[in-house]
VOGU-3710 file (C-alpha; in Angstrom, 3 decimals, decimal comma):
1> xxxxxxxxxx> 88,444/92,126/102,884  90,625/93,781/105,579  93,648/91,084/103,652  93,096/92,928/100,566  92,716/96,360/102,082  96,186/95,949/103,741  97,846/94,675/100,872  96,810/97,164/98,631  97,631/100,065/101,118  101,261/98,408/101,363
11> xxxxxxxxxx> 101,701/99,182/98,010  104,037/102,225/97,151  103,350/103,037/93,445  99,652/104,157/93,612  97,430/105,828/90,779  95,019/107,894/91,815  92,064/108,486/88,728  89,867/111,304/89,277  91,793/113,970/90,740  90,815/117,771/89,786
21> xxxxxxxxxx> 92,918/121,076/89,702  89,949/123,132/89,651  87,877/121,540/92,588  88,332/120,043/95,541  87,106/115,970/95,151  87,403/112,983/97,166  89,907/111,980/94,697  92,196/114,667/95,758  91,962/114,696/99,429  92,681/110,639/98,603
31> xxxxxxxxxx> 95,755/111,935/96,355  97,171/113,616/99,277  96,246/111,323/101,935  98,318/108,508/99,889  101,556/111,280/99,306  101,477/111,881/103,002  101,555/108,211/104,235  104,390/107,491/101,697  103,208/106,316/98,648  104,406/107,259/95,511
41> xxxxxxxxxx> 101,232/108,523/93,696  100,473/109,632/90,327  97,323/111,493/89,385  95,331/110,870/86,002  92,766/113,242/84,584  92,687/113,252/80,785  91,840/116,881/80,872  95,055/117,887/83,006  98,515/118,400/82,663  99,973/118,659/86,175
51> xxxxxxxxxx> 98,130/118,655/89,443  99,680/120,257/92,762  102,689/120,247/91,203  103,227/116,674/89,898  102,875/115,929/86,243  99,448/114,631/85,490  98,829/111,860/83,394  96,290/110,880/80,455  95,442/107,106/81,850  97,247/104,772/84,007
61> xxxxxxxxxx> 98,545/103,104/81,191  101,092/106,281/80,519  102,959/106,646/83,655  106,367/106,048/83,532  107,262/102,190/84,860  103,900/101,974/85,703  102,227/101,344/89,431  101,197/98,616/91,812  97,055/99,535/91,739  94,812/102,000/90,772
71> xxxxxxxxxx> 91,955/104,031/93,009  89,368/105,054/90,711  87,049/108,178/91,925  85,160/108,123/88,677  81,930/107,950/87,128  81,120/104,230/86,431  80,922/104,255/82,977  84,608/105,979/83,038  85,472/103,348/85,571  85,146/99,986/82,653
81> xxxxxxxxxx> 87,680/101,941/81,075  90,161/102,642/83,763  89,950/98,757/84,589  90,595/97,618/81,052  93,435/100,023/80,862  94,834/98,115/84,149  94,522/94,754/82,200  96,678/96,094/79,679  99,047/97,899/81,297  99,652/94,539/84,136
91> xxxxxxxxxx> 98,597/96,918/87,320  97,072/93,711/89,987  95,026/95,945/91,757  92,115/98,254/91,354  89,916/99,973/94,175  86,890/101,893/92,953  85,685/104,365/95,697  82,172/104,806/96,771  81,404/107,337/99,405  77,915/109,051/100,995
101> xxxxxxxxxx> 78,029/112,375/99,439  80,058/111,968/95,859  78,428/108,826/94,264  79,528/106,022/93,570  82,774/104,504/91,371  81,429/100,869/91,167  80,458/99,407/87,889  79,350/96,006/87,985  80,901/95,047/84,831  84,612/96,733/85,424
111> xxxxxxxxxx> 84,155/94,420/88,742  83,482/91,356/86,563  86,306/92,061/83,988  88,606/93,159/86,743  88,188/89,609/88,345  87,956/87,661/84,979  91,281/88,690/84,330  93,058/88,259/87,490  92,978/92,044/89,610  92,225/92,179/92,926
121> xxxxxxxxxx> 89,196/94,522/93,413  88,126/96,444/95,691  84,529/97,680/95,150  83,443/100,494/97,020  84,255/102,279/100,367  87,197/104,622/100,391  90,812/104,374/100,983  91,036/107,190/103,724  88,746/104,820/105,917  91,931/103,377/106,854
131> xxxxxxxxxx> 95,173/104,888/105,364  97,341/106,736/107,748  95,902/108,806/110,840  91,864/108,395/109,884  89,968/111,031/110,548  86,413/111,209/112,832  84,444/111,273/109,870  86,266/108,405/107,954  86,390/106,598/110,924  82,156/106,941/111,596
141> xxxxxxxxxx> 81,836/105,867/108,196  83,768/102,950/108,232  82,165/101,963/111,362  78,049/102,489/110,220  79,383/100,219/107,045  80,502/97,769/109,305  77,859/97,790/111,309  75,203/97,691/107,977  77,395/95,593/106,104  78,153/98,068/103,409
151> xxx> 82,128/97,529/103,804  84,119/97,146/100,273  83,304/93,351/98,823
//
């Protein structure tokens, strides 16, 4: 787990799908956690046209020369889609977040596709559990799921 974690955190062209100009979500504060260790990240929301600034795109499959993976901070059923827009569109890596208070990103079947087809998947947790300075909070959480066993599979 930790192999793929890494590896997807060294990547520098990162979607981010979720993100919302009119609330504050875990798919922003992941956004800007991702900016501010380096990445190069691209928001999607169908229903936006820029967000803090940065143009704001449909689905992953429109960004200019694409990215390197996708963290999805979606309803599940919106999550199948996002993952069979990655097939398409060639992007190796997809890591749906799951966190205490805002639900859950998982859907068993974008997990199955996802892996039929060759992405590496991350299914659950949340990338600020271990990009960049981690919070306290991020940190507690990614300690009780190690603990319980609840860590990304």
């Amino acid at each position: 787990m930790q192999e793929m974690v890494d590896d997807f955190l060294a990547q520098k062209r990162i979607a981010v799908a979720g993100v919302s100009r009119t609330k504050e979500t875990p798919a922003s504060a992941i956004y800007r956690r991702l900016r501010d260790i380096g990445c190069q990240v691209y928001p999607v929301n169908p229903n936006a046209e820029e967000f803090e600034g940065a143009s704001c795109y449909p689905d992953v499959k429109s960004i200019p020369g694409g990215v390197d993976g996708v963290v999805i901070v979606t309803r599940p059923a919106a999550t199948l889609q996002i993952v069979q827009d990655c097939v398409e569109a060639g992007i190796p890596r997809v890591w749906m977040h799951r966190s205490f208070e805002g639900g859950s990103s998982v859907s068993d079947e974008a997990v199955r596709i996802g892996e039929e087809n060759g992405l590496t998947v991350i299914a659950g947790g949340c990338p600020m559990m271990y990009a960049g300075s981690v919070d306290f909070a991020h940190h507690c959480m990614r300690w009780i799921l190690g603990v319980t066993g609840g860590l990304p599979r």
